[in-house]
C-alpha positions as CSV (number, residue, x, y, z in Angstrom):
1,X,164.4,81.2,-67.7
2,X,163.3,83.5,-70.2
3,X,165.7,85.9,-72.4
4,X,165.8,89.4,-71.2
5,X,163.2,91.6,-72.8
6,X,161.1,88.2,-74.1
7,X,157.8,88.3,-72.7
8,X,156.7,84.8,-71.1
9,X,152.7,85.6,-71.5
10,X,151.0,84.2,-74.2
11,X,150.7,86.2,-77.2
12,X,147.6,86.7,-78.8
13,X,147.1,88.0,-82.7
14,X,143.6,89.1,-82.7
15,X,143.6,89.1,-86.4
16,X,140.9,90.7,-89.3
17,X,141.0,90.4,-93.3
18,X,142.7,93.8,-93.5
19,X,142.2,97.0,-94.7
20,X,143.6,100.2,-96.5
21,X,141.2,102.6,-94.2
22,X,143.3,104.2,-91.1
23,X,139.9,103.6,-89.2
24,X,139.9,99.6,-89.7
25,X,143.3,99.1,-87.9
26,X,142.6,101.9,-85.3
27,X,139.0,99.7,-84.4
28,X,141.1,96.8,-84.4
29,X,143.5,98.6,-82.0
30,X,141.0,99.4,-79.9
31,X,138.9,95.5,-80.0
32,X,142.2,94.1,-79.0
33,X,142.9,96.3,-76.1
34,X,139.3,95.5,-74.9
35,X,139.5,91.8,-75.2
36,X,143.1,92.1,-73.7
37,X,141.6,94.1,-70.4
38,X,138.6,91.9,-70.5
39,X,140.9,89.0,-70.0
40,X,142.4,90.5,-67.0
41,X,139.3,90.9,-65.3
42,X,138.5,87.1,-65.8
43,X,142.3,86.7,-64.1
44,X,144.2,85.6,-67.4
45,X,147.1,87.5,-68.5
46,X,147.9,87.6,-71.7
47,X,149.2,90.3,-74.8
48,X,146.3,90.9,-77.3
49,X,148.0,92.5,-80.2
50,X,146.2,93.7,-83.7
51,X,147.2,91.9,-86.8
52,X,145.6,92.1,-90.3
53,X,146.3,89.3,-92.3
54,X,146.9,91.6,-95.6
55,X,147.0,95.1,-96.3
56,X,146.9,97.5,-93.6
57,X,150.9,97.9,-93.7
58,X,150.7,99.9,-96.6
59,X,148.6,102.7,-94.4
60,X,151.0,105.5,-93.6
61,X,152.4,105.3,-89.9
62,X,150.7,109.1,-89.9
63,X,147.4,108.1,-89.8
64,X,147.4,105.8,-87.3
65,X,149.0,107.6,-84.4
66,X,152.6,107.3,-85.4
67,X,152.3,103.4,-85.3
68,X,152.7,101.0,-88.7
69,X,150.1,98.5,-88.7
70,X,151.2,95.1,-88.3
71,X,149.8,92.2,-91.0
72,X,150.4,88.0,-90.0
73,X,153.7,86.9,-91.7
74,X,155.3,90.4,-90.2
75,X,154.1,90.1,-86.4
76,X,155.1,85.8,-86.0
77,X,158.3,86.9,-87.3
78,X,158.6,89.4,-84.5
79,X,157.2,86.3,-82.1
80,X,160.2,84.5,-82.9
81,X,162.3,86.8,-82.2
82,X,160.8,87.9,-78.5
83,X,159.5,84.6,-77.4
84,X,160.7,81.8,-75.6
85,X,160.5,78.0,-76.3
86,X,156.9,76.8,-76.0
87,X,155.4,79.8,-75.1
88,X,151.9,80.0,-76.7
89,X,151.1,81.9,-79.9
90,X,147.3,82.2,-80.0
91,X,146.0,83.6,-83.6
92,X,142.1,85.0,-82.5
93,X,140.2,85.2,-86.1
94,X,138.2,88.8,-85.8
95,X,136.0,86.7,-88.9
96,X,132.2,85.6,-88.9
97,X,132.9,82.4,-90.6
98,X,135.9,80.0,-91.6
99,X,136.7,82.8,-94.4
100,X,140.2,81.4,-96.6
101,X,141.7,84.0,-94.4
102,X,141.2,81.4,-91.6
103,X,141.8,78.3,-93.5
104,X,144.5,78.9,-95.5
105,X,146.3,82.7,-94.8
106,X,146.9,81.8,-91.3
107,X,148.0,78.1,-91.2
108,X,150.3,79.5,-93.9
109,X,151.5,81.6,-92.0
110,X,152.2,79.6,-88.9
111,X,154.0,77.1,-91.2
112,X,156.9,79.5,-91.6
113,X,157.5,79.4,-87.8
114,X,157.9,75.7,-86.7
115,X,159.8,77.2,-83.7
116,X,156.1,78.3,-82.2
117,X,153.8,77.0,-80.9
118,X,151.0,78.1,-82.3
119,X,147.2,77.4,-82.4
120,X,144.4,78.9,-84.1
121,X,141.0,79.8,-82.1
122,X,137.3,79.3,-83.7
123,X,135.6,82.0,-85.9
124,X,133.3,84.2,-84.3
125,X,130.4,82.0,-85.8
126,X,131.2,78.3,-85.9
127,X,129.9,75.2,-87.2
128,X,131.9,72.5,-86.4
129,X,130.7,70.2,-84.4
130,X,134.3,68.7,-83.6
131,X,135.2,72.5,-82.2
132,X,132.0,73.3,-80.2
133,X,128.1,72.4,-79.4
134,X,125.8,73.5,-81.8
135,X,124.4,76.1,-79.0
136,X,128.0,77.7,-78.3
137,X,127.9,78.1,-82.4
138,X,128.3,82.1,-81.9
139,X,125.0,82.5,-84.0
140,X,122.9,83.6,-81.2
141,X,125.6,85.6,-79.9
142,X,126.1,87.5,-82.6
143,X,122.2,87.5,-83.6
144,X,121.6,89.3,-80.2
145,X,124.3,92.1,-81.1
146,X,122.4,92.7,-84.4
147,X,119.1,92.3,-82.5
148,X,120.0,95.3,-80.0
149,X,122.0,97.2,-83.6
150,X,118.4,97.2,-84.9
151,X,116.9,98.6,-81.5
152,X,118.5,101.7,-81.2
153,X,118.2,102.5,-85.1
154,X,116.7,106.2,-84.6
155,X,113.2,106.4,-86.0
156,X,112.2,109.1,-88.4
157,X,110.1,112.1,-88.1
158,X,108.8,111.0,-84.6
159,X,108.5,107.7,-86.3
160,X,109.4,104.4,-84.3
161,X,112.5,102.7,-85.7
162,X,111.8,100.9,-89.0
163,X,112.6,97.2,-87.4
164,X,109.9,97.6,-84.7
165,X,107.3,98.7,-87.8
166,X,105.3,95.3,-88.5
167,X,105.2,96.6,-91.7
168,X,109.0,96.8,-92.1
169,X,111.3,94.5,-93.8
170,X,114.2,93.4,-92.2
171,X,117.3,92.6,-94.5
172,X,120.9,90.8,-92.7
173,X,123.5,92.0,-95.2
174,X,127.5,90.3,-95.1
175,X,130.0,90.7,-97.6
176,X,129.4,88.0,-99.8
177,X,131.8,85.0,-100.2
178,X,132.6,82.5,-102.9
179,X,132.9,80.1,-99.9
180,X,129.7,77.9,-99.0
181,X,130.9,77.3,-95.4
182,X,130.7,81.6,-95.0
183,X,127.7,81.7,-96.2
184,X,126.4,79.3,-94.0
185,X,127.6,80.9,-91.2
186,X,125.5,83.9,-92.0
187,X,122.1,81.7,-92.6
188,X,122.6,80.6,-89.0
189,X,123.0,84.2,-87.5
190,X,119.9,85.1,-89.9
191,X,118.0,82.1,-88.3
192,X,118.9,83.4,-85.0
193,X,118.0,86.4,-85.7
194,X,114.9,85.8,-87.0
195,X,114.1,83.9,-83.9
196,X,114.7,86.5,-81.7
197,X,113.1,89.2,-83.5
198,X,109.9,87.0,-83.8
199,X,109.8,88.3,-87.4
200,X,111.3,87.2,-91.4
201,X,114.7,88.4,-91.9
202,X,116.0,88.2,-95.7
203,X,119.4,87.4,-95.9
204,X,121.5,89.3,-99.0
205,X,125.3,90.3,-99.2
206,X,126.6,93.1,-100.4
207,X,128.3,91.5,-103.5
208,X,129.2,87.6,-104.9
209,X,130.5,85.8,-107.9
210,X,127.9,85.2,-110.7
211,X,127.0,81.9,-111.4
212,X,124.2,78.8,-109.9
213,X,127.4,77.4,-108.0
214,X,127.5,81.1,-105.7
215,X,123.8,81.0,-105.4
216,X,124.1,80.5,-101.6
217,X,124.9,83.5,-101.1
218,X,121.4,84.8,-101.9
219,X,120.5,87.7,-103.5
220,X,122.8,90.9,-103.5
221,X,121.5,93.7,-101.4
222,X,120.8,96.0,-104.3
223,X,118.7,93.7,-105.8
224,X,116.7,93.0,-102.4
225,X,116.4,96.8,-101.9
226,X,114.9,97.6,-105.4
227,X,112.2,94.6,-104.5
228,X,111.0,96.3,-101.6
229,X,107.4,97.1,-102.4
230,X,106.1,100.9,-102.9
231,X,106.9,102.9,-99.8
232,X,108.6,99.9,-97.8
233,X,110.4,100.8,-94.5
234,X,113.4,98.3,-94.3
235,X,116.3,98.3,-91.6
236,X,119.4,96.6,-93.0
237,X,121.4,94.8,-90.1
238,X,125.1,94.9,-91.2
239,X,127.3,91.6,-90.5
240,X,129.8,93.5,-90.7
241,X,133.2,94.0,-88.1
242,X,134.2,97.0,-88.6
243,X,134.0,100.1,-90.6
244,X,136.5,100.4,-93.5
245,X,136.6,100.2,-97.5
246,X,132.4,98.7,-97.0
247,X,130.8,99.5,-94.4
248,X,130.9,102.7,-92.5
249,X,130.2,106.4,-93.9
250,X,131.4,106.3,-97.3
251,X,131.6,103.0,-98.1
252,X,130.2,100.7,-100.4
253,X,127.3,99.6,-98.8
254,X,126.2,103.0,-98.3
255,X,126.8,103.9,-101.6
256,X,124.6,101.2,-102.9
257,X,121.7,102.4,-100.5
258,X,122.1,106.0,-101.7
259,X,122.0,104.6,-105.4
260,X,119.3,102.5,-104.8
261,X,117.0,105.5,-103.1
262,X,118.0,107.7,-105.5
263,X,116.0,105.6,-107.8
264,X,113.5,104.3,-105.6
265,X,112.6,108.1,-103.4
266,X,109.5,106.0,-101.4
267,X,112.3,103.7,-99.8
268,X,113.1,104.6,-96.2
269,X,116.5,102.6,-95.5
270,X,117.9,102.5,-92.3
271,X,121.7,100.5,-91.5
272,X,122.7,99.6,-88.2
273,X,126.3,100.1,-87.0
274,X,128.8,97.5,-87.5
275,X,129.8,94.9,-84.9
276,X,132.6,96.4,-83.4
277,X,132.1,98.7,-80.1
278,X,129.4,96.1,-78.7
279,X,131.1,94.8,-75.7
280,X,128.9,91.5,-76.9
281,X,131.6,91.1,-79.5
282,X,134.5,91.4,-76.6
283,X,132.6,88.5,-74.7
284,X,132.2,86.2,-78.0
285,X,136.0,86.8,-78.8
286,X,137.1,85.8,-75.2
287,X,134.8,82.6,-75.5
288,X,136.6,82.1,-79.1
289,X,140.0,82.7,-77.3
290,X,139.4,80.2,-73.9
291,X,139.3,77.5,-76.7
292,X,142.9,78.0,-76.7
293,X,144.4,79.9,-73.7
């Protein structure tokens, strides 16, 4: 029998990389409490609770409706506390690709906490072989969320949107990572993309280290803008989660558009919206988490 006040469904951590930007956790909120209703409806029960692995504690409980922000090492402590023996601690990565958030920041965490049980679902996009099929990988998933971002792009003076132009380029834009297996993770949703779009899609990131040995992560977006030929129409689709610190109004990826065009004044740049608020993302997340639960 379980302690009074300890919950006896499994608890779920649906966790991102973490961010200083109010908005970030509040999306996150909001992603979890999907995915948690969108279990229901499937008939599991379970507590899907937002986590960053780093960061977002320092955001003043102000800005985020009165609330702190949780981060990793924080909330399995609280599991300890509130859960009984062998109840299930799901951690749900909110991450593209197996990120050293996923391969090293969580299982480090979990360490701490032999009590728990805990087990560690999939990235969105996998490659694994051991984990899942190559076609339940994520890439088309995901691919058809960027797919439908680039439909509704609003065209421009009466203009059709830029990614239905022939003429167009289309660009598939992630953060950038010094690890191979992250990268590759975005090639895959840009083959999938590209498939379903029946057109090329460059890939690029928004920044990477310098050197041959960081070469797969292509070209940096900046670079890939300012070769866009005279007058080029180009939609960027964003793999990005959510909005925060890069993408989103304000951030760095627009920032580096606005540079770029302020230079290059025959561009026409269009970005879609990030991932998060696509109730394709809440389906790929509760595929991730049935790996698990």
């Amino acid at each position: 029998k379980a302690l009074l006040g300890r919950s006896m469904l499994p608890r779920v951590a649906l966790i991102d990389n973490g961010s200083l930007k109010p908005e970030a956790t509040l999306s996150l909120r909001r992603l979890a409490s999907a995915v948690e209703a969108a279990a229901a409806l499937q008939g599991k029960q379970l507590r899907v609770e937002a986590v960053s692995a780093r960061f977002a504690d320092r955001i003043p409980a102000q800005e985020l409706g009165g609330k702190i922000a949780e981060v990793l090492p924080g909330w399995l402590k609280r599991m300890s506390a509130e859960s009984w023996s062998g109840q299930k601690i799901v951690l749900l990565p909110l991450l593209i690709g197996p990120s050293a958030t996923l391969t090293k920041s969580m299982p480090d965490a979990a360490r701490v906490h032999p009590e728990l049980d805990v087990e560690i679902a999939p990235s969105l996009v996998c490659l694994c072989p051991a984990l899942l099929p190559p076609g339940a990988s994520g890439a088309e998933e995901v691919a058809a969320i960027l797919r439908e971002r680039l439909a509704a792009l609003p065209g421009s003076g009466g203009a059709s949107s830029p990614w239905a132009d022939p003429s167009a380029q289309v660009l598939l834009c992630d953060h950038g990572s010094p690890v191979a297996r992250v990268a590759a993770a975005r090639e895959a949703v840009r083959t999938a993309l590209e498939r379903q779009l029946g057109r090329p899609v460059l890939g690029c990131c928004m920044e990477r280290r310098e050197g041959p040995e960081f070469d797969f992560n292509g070209q940096l977006l900046e670079d890939a803008l300012k070769a866009l030929p005279q007058g080029a129409r180009c939609a960027v689709a964003l793999l990005f989660l959510q909005e925060g610190r890069h993408a989103g109004p304000g951030g760095d990826i627009a920032t580096i558009v606005e540079g770029v065009c302020a230079q290059r004044p025959d561009l026409h740049v269009e970005l879609t919206p990030v991932l998060a608020g696509h109730e394709g993302l809440v389906t790929l997340l509760l595929a991730r988490l049935a790996k698990t639960v």
